[in-house]
KEBA-168391 format. One line per 5 residues: number of its first residue (from 1); their letters; for each residue x, y, z of C-alpha. Coordinates in pm, 1 decimal, m for minus. Example, Ala and Ser with C-alpha at 12.3 -4.5 7.8 and 13.67 -1.06 7.14 Angstrom:
1) as) 1230.0/m450.0/780.0 | 1367.0/m106.0/714.0
END
This chain:
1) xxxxx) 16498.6/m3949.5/12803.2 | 16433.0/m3664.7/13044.8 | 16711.6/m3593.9/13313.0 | 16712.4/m3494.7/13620.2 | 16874.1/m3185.1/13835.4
6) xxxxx) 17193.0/m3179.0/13887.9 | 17149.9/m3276.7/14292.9 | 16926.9/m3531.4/14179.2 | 17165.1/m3637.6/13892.4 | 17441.8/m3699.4/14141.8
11) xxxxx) 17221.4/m3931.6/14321.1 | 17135.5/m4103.3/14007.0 | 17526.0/m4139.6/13993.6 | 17557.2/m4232.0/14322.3 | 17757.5/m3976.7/14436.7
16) xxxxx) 17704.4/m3848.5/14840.5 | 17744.4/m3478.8/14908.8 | 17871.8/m3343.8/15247.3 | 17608.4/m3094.0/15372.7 | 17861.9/m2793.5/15241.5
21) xxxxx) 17872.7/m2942.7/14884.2 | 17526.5/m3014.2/14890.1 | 17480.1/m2651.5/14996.1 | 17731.9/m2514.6/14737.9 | 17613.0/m2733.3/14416.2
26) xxxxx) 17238.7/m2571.7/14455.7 | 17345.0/m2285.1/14461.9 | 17580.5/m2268.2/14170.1 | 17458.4/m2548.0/13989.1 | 17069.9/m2565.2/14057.5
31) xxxxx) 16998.2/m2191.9/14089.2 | 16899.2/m2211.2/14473.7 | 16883.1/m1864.1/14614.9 | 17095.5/m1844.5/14942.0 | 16768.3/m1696.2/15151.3
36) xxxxx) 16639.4/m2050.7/15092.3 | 16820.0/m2188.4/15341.7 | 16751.1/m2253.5/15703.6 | 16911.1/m2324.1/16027.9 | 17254.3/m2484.3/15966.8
41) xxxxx) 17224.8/m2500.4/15591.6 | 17214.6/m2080.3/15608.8 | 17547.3/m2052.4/15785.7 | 17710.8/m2265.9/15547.3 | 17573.0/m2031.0/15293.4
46) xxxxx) 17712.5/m1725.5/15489.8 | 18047.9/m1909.6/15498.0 | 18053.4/m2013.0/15164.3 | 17892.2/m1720.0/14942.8 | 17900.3/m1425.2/15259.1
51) xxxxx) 17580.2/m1218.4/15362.4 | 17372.3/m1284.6/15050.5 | 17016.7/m1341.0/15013.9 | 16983.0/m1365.5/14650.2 | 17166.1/m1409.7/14345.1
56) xxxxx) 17044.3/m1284.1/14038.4 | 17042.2/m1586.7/13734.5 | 17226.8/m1460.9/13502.3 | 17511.2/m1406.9/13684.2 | 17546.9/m1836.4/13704.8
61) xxxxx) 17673.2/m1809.6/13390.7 | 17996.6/m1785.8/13545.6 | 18063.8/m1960.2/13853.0 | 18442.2/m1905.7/14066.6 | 18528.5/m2164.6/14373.6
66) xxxxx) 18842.4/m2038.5/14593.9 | 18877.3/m2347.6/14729.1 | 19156.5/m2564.2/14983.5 | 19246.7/m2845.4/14838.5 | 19101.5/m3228.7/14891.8
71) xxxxx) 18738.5/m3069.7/14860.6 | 18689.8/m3242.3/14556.1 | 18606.4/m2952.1/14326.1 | 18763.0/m3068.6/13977.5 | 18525.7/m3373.7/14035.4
76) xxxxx) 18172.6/m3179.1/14084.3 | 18253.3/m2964.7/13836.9 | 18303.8/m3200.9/13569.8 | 17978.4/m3359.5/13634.9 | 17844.1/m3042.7/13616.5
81) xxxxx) 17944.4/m3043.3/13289.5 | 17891.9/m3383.5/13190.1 | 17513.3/m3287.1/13314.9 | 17477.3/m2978.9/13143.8 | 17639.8/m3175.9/12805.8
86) xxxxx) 17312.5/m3381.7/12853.0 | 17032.1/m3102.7/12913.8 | 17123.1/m2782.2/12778.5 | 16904.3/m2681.1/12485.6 | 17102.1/m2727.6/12171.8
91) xxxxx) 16811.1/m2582.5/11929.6 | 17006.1/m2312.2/11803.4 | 17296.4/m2475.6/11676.1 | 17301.0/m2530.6/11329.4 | 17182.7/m2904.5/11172.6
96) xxxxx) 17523.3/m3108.1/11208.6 | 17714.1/m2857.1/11414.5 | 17915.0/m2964.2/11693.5 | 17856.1/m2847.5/12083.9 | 18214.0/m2789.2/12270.6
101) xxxxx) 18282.3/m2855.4/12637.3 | 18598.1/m2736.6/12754.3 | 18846.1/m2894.4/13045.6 | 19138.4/m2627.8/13087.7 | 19449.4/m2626.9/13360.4
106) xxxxx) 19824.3/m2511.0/13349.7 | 19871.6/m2840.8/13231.9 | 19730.1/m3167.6/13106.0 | 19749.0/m3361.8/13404.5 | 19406.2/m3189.1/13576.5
111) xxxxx) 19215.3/m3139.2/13301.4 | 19258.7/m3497.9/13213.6 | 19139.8/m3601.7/13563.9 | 18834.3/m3404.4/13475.7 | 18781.8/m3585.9/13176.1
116) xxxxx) 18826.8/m3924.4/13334.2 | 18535.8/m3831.0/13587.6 | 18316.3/m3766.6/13298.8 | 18351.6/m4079.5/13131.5 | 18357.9/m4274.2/13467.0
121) xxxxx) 18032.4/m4129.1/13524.5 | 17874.4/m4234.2/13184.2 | 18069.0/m4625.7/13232.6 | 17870.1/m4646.5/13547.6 | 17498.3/m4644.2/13439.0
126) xxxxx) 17379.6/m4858.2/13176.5 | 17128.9/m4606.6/13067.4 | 17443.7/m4359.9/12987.2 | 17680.6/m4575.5/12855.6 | 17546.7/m4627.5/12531.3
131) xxxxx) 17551.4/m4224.6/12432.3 | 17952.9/m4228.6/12459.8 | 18029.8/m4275.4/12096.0 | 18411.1/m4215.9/12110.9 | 18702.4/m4197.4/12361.8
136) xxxxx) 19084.9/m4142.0/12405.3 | 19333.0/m3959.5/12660.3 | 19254.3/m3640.4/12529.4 | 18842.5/m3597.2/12457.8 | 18535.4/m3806.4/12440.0
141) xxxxx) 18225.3/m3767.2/12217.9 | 17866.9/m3826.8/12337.7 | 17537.6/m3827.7/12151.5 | 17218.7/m3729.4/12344.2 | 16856.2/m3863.9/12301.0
146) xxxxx) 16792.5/m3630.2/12087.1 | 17100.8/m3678.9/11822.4 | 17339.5/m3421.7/11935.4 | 17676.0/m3453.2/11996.6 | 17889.7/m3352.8/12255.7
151) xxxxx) 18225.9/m3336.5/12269.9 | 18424.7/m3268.2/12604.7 | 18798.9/m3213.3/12505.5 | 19092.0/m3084.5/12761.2 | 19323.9/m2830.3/12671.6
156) xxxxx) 19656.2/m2677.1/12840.4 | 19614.8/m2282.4/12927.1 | 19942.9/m2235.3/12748.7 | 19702.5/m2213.2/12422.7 | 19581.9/m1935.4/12544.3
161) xxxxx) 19217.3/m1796.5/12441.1 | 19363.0/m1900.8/12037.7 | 19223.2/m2248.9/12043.0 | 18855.3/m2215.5/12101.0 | 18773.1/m1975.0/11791.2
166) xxxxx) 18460.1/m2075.7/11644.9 | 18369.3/m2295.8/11889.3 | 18001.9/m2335.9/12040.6 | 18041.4/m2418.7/12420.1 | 17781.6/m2608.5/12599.8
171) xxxxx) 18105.5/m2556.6/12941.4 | 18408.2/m2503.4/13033.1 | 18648.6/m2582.3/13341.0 | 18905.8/m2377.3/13459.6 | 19086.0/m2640.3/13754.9
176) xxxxx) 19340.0/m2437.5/13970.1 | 19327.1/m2145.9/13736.1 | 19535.0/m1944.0/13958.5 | 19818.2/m2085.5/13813.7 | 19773.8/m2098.8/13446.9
181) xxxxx) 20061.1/m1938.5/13252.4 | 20194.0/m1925.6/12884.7 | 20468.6/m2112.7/12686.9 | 20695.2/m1840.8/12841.5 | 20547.7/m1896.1/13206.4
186) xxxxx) 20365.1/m1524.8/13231.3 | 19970.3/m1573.1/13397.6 | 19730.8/m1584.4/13073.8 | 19416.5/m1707.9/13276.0 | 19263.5/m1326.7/13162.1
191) xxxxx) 19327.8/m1446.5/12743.5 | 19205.5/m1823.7/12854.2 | 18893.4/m1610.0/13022.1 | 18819.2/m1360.4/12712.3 | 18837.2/m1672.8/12453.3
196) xxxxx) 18616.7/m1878.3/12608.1 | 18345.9/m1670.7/12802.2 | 18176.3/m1526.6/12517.3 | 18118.7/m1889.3/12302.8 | 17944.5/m2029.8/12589.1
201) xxxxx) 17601.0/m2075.3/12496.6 | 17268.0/m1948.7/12698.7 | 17234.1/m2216.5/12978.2 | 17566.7/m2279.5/12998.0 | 17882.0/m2237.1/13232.2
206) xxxxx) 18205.3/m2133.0/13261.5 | 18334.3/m2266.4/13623.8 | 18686.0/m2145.4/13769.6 | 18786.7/m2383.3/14065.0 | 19141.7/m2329.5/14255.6
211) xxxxx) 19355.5/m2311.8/14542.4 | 19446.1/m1923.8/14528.7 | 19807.0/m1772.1/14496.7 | 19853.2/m1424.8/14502.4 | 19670.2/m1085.7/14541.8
216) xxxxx) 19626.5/m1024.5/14216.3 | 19565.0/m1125.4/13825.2 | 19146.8/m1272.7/13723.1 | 19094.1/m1512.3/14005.3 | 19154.4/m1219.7/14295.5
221) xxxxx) 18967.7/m965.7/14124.4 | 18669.1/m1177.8/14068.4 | 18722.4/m1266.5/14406.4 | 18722.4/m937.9/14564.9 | 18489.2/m774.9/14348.6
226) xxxxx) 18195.0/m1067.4/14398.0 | 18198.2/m1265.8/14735.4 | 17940.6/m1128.5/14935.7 | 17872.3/m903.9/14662.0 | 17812.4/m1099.7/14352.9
231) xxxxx) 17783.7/m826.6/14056.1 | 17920.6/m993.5/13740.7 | 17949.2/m1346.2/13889.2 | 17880.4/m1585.3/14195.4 | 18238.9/m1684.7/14415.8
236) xxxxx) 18235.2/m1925.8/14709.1 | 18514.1/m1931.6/14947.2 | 18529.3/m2321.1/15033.6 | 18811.9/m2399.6/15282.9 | 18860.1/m2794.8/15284.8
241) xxxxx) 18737.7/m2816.9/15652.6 | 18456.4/m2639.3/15600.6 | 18357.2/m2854.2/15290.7 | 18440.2/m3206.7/15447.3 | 18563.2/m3299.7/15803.1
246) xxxxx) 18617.9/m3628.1/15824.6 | 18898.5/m3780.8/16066.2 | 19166.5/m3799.5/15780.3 | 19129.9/m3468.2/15625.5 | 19114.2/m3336.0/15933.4
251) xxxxx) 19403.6/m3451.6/16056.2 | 19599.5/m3418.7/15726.3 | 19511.9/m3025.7/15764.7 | 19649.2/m3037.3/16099.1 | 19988.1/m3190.8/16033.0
256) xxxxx) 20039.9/m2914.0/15717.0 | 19900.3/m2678.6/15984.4 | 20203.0/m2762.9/16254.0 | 20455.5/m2793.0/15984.9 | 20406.1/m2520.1/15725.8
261) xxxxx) 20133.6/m2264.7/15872.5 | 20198.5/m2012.1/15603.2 | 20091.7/m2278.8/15354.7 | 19802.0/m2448.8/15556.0 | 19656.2/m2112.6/15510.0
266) xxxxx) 19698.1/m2123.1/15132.8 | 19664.9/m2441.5/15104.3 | 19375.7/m2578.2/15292.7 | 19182.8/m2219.9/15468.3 | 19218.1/m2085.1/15115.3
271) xxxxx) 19310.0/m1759.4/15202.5 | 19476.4/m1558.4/14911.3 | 19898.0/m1474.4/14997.2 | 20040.0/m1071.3/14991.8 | 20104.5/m954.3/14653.7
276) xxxxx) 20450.6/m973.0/14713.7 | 20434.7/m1358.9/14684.8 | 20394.3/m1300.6/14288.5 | 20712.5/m1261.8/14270.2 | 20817.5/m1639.5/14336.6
281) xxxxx) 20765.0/m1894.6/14112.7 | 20476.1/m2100.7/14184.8 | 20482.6/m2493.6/14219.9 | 20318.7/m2552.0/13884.5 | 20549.5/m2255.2/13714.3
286) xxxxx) 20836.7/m2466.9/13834.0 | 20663.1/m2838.5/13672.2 | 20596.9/m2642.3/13349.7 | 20957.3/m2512.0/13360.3 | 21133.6/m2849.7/13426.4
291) xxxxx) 21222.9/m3086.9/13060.7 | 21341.0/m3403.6/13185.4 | 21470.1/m3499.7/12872.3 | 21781.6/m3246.2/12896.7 | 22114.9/m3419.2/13030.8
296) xx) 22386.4/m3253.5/13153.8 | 22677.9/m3172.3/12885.8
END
């Protein structure tokens, strides 16, 4: 079985693109070059990736998405994955060995929503069903045409970069990687970062996707040091109205807007706080923090 690209994967899948994802996913995920574009299509490019013309390949390898939240971003990237679990060339892994795709966030909860995508996506087409040879909360196991396996397993960043040693990794998925912190609740999205970038394999991806915090840490410098300059990797800034304006997001952004325009702006525009923020606590700091199971004595 021969697949297809990834935009034409998605339509295999069934899956409609606003003209900004559309824009966005062939760039990152199908190697478009932003001078490609015309009319409209180029000023979404400008607004997503800045004044660039062309990207050079390599630098797809990893792939960073500042992003307001609604735009959907856990869910494209995992069937980016899920599509590069199917066609990446495995021919250099030794007979019987394993590929690896990764689903990492500050906690279970996202990662698992990535991994419910993937095998959503395989459940709906007959042709794909039969290559999913194993399933539970935690991972799923897939083997290709041509007898490989894949398996796509989610992890917690408070593992750090420790629990992908020796790993061969077709992907991985960094979802709201701003906010990824150790068992004692310091930022470790640098350790996640070193662990896993060099045991991705040629043709593969590591993509970060999140709302942004503060000024500082992996997902600002990237940030700063690549949009509209992309040196060591391609970043898209990808503000939910920009990447889908329909009446309900639109007016959901609006009511956050009115009420809370500090954190519309982090929120939905996607626009990075002062440094000064980093001092707080951030919302998922405070989840990871909370054990329900304590009473009061």
């Amino acid at each position: 079985m021969t697949f297809p690209p990834f935009l034409d994967f998605l339509r295999l899948l069934g899956v409609k693109l606003t003209r900004a994802r559309r824009v966005l996913c062939s760039v990152c995920f199908g190697g478009a070059q932003p001078s490609s574009f015309e009319g409209v299509d180029r000023a979404v490019a400008q607004r997503l990736l800045g004044d660039v013309d062309a990207i050079p390949p390599e630098l797809l390898t990893v792939v960073e998405w500042v992003k307001g939240a609604r735009i959907g971003g856990t869910w494209l990237a995992s069937l980016r994955l899920l599509h590069l679990a199917l066609t990446i060339d495995l021919s250099s892994l030794a007979a019987g060995e394993l590929a690896f795709v990764l689903l990492v966030g500050p906690d279970m909860r996202l990662p698992r929503q990535g991994l419910r995508y993937i095998v959503g996506a395989l459940k709906s087409r007959p042709e794909f069903r039969g290559m999913l040879l194993s399933e539970s909360t935690d991972s799923c196991t897939i083997r290709r045409p041509d007898g490989r396996e894949v398996t796509f397993e989610i992890m917690p960043a408070t593992k750090g970069g420790s629990a992908v040693r020796g790993r061969s990794l077709v992907g991985a998925l960094f979802t709201e990687a701003s906010f990824f912190r150790d068992k004692d609740f310091a930022i470790n999205v640098d350790d996640v970062y070193r662990g896993v970038l060099p045991r991705i394999l040629a043709g593969g991806q590591l993509i970060l996707e999140t709302t942004p915090w503060a000024q500082l840490g992996l997902v600002y410098e990237l940030f700063d040091g690549n949009w509209g300059k992309p040196t060591t990797c391609v970043v898209a800034h990808c503000p939910t109205l920009l990447m889908r304006s329909d009446a309900r997001t639109v007016s959901l952004v609006e009511r956050e807007r009115n009420r809370d325009p500090e954190n519309a702006r982090r929120e939905f525009d996607a626009e990075f706080l002062a440094r000064g923020v980093s001092t707080f606590f951030d919302p998922v700091a405070i989840n990871q923090a909370v054990d329900l199971e304590l009473r009061a004595g």
